[in-house]
Steps between C-alpha positions, in 0.01 A plus 500: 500500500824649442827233433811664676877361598518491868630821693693581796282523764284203336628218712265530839210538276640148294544337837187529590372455187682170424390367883166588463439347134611193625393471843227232415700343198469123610816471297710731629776452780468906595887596459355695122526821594893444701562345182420851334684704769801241396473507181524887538753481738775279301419737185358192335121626435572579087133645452268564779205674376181595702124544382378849701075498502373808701862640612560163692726220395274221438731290290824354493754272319851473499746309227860339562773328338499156549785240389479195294766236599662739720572726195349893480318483125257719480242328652268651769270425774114674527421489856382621752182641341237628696149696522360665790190250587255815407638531177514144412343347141504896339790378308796677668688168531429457146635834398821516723593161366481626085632832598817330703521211203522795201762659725700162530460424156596862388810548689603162297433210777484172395266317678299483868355275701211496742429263812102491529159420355498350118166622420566863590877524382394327172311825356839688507702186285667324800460115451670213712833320348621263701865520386485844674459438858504612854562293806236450688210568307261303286576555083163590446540831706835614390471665157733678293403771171810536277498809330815402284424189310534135699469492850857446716520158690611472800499545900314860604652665764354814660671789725528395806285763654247211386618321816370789741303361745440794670651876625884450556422473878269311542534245738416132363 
């Protein structure tokens, strides 16, 4: 498996990527990869970094800033992340999310934040803290991992590509 930083030219094979990892995802609302193509778009996706296996993408996951009481810290969001169903449980999720958390913590980030499963986010040092929340979803889920000392407090707000709910126009 080789661990790259998305290329031009990358983005159809993410797309379909992204829609196809999470196709059956009970969980998911579907808008993952527009969220990508926003991120991209807006120049707000800090690290996208893609897992190749075989000359094909079969990994993805993107990282962006996030703000804590309205207020650009430091702080960012992992999300979308996303393995193509045949290359699921190999540990390519596994190995995007430590190689895109060194590259936070190396470029001097202070902290992310993840929106998903305790169990699985837990073996990478995210834990729940309910002082650090996000509307909408259940404490237990939201997690931050401070790479700085003490974890910020405070209201997390994502890019609003996070509000895509599908391509630009489609019809609702």
């Amino acid at each position: 498996m080789i661990l790259r930083d998305e290329h031009p030219g990358d983005e159809a094979a993410i797309f379909s990527l992204v829609t196809s990892a999470f196709a059956e995802a009970a969980h998911s609302s579907h808008t993952e990869p527009f969220i990508v193509d926003a991120l991209r778009a807006s120049g707000a996706l800090s690290i996208s970094l893609v897992a190749v296996e075989d000359g094909e993408i079969a990994g993805h996951v993107a990282f962006s800033e996030v703000a804590i009481d309205r207020e650009r810290c430091g702080w960012f969001g992992l999300g979308p992340v996303a393995v193509h169903p045949t290359w699921q449980r190999r540990g390519i999720g596994r190995a995007l999310i430590q190689e895109g958390l060194a590259r936070l913590e190396a470029q001097g980030a202070e902290g992310c934040v993840v929106l998903g499963d305790p169990a699985y986010y837990g073996r990478f040092g995210f834990a729940a803290d309910g002082r650090l929340t996000f509307a909408g979803a259940p404490a237990v889920y939201f997690q931050a991992l401070s790479f700085r000392g003490a974890v910020r407090h405070g209201a997390v707000t994502y890019h609003a590509a996070f509000e895509a709910d599908g391509p630009p126009d489609a019809a609702p």
